[in-house]
N, C-alpha and C positions, 0 to 999 in steps of 0.2 A: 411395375405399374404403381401412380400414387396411391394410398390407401385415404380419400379425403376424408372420412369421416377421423380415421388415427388423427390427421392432419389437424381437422379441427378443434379438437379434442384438446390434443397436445396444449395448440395455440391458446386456446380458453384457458388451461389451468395452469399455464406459465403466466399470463395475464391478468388472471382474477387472484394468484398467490399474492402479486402484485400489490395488488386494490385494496387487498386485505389486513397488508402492513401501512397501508397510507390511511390519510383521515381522507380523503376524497370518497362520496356517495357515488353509487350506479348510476345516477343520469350526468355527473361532473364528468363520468372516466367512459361513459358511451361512445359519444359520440368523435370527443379527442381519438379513441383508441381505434373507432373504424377510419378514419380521415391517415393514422398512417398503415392501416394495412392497405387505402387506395394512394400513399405514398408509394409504399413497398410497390404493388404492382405497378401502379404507373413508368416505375424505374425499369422494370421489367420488360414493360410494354416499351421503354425509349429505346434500350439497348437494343432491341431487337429490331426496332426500326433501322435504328443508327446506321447498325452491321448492312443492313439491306443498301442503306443509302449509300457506303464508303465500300462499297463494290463495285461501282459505276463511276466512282468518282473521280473527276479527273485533277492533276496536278499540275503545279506550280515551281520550279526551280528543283524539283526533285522531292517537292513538302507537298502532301495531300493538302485541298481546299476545307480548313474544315467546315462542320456541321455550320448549319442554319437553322433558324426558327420556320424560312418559308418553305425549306424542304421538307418538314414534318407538315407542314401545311397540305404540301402536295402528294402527302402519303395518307391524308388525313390522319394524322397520330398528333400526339398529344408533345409539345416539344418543354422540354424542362431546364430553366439555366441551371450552372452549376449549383449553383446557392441552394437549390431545392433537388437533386439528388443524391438517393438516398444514402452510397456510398460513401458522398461527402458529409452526409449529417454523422455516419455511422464512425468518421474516420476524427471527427473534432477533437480536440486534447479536452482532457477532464476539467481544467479551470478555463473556463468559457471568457472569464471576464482579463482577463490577463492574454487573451488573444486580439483582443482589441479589433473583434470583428464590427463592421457594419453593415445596420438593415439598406434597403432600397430606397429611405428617406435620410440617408446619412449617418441617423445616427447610432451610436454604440451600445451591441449587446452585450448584456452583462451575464444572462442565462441561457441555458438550451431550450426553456422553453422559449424563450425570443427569436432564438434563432430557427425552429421546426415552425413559430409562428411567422415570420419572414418568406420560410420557402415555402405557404400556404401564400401569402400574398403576393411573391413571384410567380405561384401558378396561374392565381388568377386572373393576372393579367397578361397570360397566353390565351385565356377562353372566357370570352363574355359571358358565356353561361354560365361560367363558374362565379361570376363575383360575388361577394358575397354568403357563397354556398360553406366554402370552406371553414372546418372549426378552424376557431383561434384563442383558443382558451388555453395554451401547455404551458405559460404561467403559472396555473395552478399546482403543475406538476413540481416534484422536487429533481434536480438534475440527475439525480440518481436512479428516479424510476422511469424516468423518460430515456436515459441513455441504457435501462437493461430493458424495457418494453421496445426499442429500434432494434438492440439484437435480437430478440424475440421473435419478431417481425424479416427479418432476414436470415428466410427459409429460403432455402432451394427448390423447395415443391413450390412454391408458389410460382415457378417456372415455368414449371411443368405440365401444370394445369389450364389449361382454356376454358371459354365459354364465362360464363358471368359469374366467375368465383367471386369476386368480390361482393355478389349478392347473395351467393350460397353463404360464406361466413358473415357477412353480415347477418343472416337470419340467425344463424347461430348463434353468436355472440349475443341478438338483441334478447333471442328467448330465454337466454340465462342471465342476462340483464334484467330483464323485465318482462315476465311473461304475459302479464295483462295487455303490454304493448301490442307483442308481437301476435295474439290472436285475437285483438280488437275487432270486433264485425268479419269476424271468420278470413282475417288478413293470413295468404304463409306464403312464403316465394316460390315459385313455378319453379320444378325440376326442367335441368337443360333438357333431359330425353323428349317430355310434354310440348316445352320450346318449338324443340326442333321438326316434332312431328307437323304442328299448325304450322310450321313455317314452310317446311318442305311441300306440303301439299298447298299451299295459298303459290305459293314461288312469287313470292314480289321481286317487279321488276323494275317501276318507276312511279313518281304519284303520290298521295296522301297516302300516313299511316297511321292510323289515330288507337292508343292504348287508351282507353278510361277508364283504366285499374290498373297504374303502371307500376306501381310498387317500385323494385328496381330497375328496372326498366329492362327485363333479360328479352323480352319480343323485340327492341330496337337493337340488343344486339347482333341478335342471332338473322335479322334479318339485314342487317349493316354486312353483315361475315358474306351472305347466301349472293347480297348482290353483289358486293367485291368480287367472294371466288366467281362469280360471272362473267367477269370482267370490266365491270361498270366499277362507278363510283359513287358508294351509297350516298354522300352529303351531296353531289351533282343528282343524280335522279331521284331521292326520296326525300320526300316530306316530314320530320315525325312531328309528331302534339301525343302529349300526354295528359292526363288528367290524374290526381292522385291525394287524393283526404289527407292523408299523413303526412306532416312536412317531413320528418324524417325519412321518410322511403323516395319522397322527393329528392331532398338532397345527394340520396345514395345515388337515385336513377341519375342527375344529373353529373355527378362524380364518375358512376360505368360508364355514362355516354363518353364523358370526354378522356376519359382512360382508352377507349376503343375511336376515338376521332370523330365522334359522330356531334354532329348538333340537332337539338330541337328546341323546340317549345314544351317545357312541362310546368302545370298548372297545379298550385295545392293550396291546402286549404278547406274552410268551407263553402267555399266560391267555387271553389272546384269538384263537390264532391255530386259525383255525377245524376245520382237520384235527381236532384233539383236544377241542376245547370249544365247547361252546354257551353262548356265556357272557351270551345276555340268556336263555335256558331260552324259547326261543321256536319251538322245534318243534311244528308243526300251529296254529301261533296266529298267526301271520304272511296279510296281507292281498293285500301286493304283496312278491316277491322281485326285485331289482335288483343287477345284479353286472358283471364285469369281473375275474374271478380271474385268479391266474398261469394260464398253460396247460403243462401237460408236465411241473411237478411232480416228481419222486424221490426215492427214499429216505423216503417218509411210512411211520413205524411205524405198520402192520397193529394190531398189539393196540391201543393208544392208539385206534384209528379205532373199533374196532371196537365198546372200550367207551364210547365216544361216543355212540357207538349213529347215529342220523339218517340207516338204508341199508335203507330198507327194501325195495331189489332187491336185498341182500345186498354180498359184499364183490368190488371189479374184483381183476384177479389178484394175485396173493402170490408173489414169489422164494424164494430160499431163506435169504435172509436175511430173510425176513419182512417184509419191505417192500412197498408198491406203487411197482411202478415206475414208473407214469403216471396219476397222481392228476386227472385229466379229471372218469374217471366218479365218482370221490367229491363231487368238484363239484355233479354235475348229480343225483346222489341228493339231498343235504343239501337243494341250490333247490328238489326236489320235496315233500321231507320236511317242510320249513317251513311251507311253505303249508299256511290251513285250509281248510274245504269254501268251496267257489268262489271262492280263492286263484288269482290270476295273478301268474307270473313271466316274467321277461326277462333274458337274461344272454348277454354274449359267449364263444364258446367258438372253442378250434384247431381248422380245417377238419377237421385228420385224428378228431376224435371223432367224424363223422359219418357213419363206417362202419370204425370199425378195429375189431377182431376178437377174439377171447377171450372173456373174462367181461366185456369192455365191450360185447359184441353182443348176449351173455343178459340184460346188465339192461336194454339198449337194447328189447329184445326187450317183456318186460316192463313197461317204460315206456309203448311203445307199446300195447300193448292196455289200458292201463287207459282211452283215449282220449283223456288230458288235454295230449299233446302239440300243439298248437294251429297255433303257425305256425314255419318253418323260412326262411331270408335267408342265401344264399349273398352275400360281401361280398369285394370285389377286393385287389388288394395296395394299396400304400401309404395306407391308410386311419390308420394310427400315426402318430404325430411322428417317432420313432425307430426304428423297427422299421417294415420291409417286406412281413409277412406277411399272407397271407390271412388270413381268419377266416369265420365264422357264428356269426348270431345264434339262439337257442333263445326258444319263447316256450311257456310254458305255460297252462292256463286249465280248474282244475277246476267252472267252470261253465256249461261251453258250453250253445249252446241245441240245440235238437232241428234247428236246420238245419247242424249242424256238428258235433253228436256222431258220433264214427267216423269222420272225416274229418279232412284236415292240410292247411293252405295252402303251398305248396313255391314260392317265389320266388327266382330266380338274380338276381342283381342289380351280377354283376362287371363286366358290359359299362354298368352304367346309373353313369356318377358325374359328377363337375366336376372338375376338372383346375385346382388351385392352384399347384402348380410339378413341377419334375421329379421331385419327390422325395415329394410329397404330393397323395392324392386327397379329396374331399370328397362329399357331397351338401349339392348347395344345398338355401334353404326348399322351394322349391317343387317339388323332385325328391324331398323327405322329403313332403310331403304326396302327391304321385303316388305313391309308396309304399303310404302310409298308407289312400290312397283301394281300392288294390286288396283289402288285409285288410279295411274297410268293407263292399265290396261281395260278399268272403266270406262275410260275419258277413250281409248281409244287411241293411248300413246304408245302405237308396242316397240317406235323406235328407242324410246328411254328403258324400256323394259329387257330388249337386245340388248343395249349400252350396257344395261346392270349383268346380265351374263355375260357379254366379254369381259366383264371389270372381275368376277367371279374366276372366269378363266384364266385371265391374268394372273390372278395371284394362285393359283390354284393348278395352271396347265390343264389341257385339254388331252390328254394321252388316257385317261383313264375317265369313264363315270365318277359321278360327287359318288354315287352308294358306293362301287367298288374303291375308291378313294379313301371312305369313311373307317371300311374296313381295315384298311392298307393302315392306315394311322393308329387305328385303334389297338391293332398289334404292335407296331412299334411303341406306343403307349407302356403296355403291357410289358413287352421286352426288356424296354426302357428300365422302367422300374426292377427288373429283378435284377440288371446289371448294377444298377444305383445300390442297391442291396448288400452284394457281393461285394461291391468295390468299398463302400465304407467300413464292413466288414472288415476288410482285409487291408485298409490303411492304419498308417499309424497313429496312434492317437491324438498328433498334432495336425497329423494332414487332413485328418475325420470331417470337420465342419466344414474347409475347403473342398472337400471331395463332393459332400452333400450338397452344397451350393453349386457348382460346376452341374451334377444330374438336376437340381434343381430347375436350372434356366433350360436345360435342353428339356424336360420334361413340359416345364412351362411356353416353351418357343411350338412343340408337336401340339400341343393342346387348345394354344392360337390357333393353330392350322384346320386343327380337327373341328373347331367351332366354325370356323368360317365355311369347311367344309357341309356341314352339318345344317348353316344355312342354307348354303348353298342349294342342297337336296332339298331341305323343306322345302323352298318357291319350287323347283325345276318340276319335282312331283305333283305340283299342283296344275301348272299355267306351261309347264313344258315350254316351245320356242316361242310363247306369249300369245295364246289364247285364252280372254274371260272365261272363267266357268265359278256357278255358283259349290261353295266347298259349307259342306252341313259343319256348324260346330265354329266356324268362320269366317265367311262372305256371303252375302248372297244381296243380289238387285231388283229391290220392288221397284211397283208402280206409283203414281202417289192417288188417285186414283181410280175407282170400277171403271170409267169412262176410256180413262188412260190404257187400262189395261187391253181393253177390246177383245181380240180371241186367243190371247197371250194362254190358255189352260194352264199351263204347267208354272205359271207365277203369281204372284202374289199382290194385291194393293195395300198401302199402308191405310185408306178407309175401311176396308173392311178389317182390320185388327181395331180397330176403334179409337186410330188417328197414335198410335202410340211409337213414339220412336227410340225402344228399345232393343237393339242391335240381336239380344237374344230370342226374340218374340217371332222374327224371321230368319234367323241362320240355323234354327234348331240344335240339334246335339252332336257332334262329332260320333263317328260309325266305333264300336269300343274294336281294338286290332285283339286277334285272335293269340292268345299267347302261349296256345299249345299243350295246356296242362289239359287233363279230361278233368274235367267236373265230379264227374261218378266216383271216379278212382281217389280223387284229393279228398273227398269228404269223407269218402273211408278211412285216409290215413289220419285226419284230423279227427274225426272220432276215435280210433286207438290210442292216438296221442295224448286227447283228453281224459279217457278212462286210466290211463296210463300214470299223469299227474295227477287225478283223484286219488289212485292208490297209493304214491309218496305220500301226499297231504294225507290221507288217514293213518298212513301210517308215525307221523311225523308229529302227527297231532295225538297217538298214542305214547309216543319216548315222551311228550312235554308233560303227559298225564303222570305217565309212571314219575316223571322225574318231582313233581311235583308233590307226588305221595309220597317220596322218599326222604323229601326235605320236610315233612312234616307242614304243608302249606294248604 
């Protein structure tokens, strides 16, 4: 398994060693250095097309037909002439100018920056939305840093990784670039897990998609992937418009899209930044809303917002300088506002929006009775690359059906995640689908909910229970290990680190299994062959009103909590599981214990006296 943070890491300090012996500034070596790692993947992204395409392909005189530019067209992928693959930049002879190469206007390059600058120009003119977009500055470079920063960049993980890497390291890079940059109005990039969660539950299928905080643009990709593996074709049935302040996150979003085949419209700028403008005029016309805004915002001019208009609970509080001071709920108005009749949105927001107070609680108030708030996802700390904070997700849905109207799915989910290092949490696949299964069986989908237990099954077989399963593994586990022991033990010294790596993977291959296991049983325990049921500490489904609620007893309205859509205010506390120790008995032993260590320590603390007197101190 990749390790991306090593990965990135790695890539940074091979790169910035770099920067360090040249005379080139941080914003000269930014932007050049992110343009080829979306070289490098791009290449990535061609080969793998390629291979797809020359599978089907048929021949000629016994010679395969080759490649075409309109076949990547018809894969939506991104097609690259030779001139601008990476392979061939990687493979050039050291004197550039004695190759007597030429650009796509004739004439002859004499350096490698001409030449990396060239197949920036060749790409561009596979994708209208790239023109332009592309750096062309590696002129500045000297041939020598640019031909060891292309090896650099020609990783084999970057292979191996999916989902919007080019966005994940771009963040990275920029924040060691330039950290003022990269947390500009509480900017950071959307973890895929966050991604995939709003995506999975919105499930776009066809339609407007409108981001206006697209950063890199990781919600068009992940929902480009979502309608593909459907078997549609995201650039035939979806729409995308982005909106985005920062030219540079523009450009990157622009570079992802067309690495992944996808086109849109994205807008940057100050024309574009969304407080004051709607700059595709796409209020009430929008399909799907997808976001990731800054959170906590201040200082947004009042008037500009107002005549913007897209509030239709009105304006959150005004200072006396005319300002919002915490531009949250301007946010979560606009995502409501966009959407048309039976429009779903998804969008991450600061924990504290989801009961803080003012005129963010009247329009909360307000939101909620229209009943198109849908579902609410309490989300733990370390869920960011770079930032620690908690968050929640918001999910909107002006078309519920009649088993969901007045009603709000409320999921805690701090205690549910994966643990990637000390510093980062995640949801794996299959804890985003136990997720996903629970809103399903909200909605009242429990064929999708079967689906995810035979897919459980499947990999898993059905001969045995997940618990009796769990156990099953977890001895082999255990076995495992003491054979790995023994057997390194007792190789030879040469064979030693071969031997540990061989129990390594099979250790590692059981411990796959066992998790997946171990999902498995969490959902089954819960919802069994997919019946809702509210789980204390977890899920549970108010009302959104007293009215609503009618002789409901045993539930709950989000009016009478005091309009507050905080996931833990109605899931309550998980039941604590009994773990068998008596209470009475353990505290006896832990009193022994402690008068036990008091006696050391005094004692201990007498040899330091005496020793002390002995040294004359």
């Amino acid at each position: 398994m990749i390790n991306i943070r090593k990965l990135e890491s790695e890539l940074w300090e091979s790169a910035d060693l770099l920067r360090s012996g040249s005379p080139l500034t941080s914003n000269q070596y930014c932007m050049p250095v992110l343009g080829l790692i979306f070289l490098r993947y791009a290449y990535s992204r061609f080969k793998l097309v390629e291979a797809e395409i020359l599978k089907d392909r048929p021949s000629r005189g016994g010679r395969v037909m080759p490649v075409e530019a309109s076949d990547f067209t018809a894969k939506s992928a991104l097609f690259l002439p030779k001139e601008a693959q990476y392979d061939y930049l990687l493979n050039l002879p050291d004197d550039i100018s004695s190759a007597e190469l030429k650009n796509k206007d004739g004439h002859t390059m004499r350096s490698l920056g001409e030449v990396v600058n060239n197949a920036m120009s060749l790409i561009e003119e596979q994708s209208e939305q790239l023109v332009g977009i592309l750096p062309k500055s590696y002129t500045d470079f000297a041939d020598g840093i640019l031909s060891e920063l292309l090896r650099i960049f020609n990783n084999s993980a970057l292979d191996e990784v999916g989902g919007d890497i080019i966005g994940r390291i771009y963040e990275y890079f920029l924040n060691k670039f330039a950290k003022s940059i990269a947390s500009d109005d509480g900017m950071f990039f959307t973890p895929k897990s966050l991604v995939k969660m709003i995506v999975n539950i919105l499930e776009p299928k066809s339609g407007i998609l409108l981001d206006p905080a697209c950063g890199s643009g990781g919600m068009f990709i992940q929902s480009g992937d979502f309608v593909n593996e459907a078997g549609m074709n995201a650039n035939s049935t979806m729409t995308f418009y982005g909106q985005e302040k920062t030219p540079y996150n523009a450009q990157l979003c622009l570079m992802n899209m067309a690495v992944h085949g996808l086109t849109g419209v994205i807008k940057a700028g100050e024309s574009a930044n969304t407080f004051y403008h709607d700059a595709h005029n796409l209020d009430g016309r929008c399909d799907y809303v997808m976001a990731n805004p800054p959170f906590n915002v201040d200082k947004v001019k009042a008037e500009s917002c107002e005549s913007a208009k897209r509030l239709p609970f009105g304006m959150p509080g005004i200072n006396k300088d005319k300002e919002v001071g915490n531009a949250n709920y301007l946010w979560v108005s606009y995502f409501y506002s966009y959407l048309k009749e039976n429009g779903r949105a998804g969008f991450v927001m600061a924990s504290s929006a989801t009961d803080s107070q003012g005129k963010d609680k009247d329009i909360r108030e307000k939101l909620i009775r229209t009943g198109h708030v849908d579902v609410m996802v309490s989300v733990g700390n370390n869920f960011f690359y770079t930032k620690s904070l908690p968050c929640s997700l918001w999910f909107f849905d002006k078309g519920k059906t009649e088993k969901t109207k007045d009603k709000l799915l409320f999921i805690d989910a701090r205690n549910y995640y994966t643990v990637v290092d000390r510093t980062l949490n995640e949801w794996s696949e299959w804890q985003l689908k136990n997720l996903n299964a629970i809103v399903w069986l909200y909605r009242g989908e429990i064929e999708k909910y079967i689906a995810l237990l035979n897919e459980y099954y499947t990999v898993l077989g059905n001969e045995k229970s997940f618990a009796e399963l769990i156990d099953e593994l977890t001895q082999k586990i255990k076995q495992c290990k003491e054979e790995a022991k023994k057997a390194v033990e007792n190789a030879g010294r040469s064979e030693k680190k071969k031997k540990q790596e061989e129990y390594d993977d099979k250790l590692s291959a059981l411990s796959d299994i066992l998790n997946v296991a171990k999902e498995a049983q969490w959902l089954y325990e819960k919802f069994g062959e997919g019946k809702y049921q509210d789980i204390p500490g977890l899920c549970k489904v108010a009302y959104t009103t007293e009215e609503a609620k009618l002789d409901s007893q045993d539930s709950v309205s989000i009016e009478e909590k005091a309009w507050s859509l905080t996931p833990g205010a109605y899931v309550g506390v998980a039941p604590i599981e009994d773990d068998g120790v008596n209470f009475e008995e353990r505290m006896v032993e832990i009193h022994r214990e402690l008068l036990s260590l008091q006696a050391e320590s005094n004692d201990l603390m007498e040899a330091i006296s005496k020793n002390m007197k002995e040294m004359g101190l």
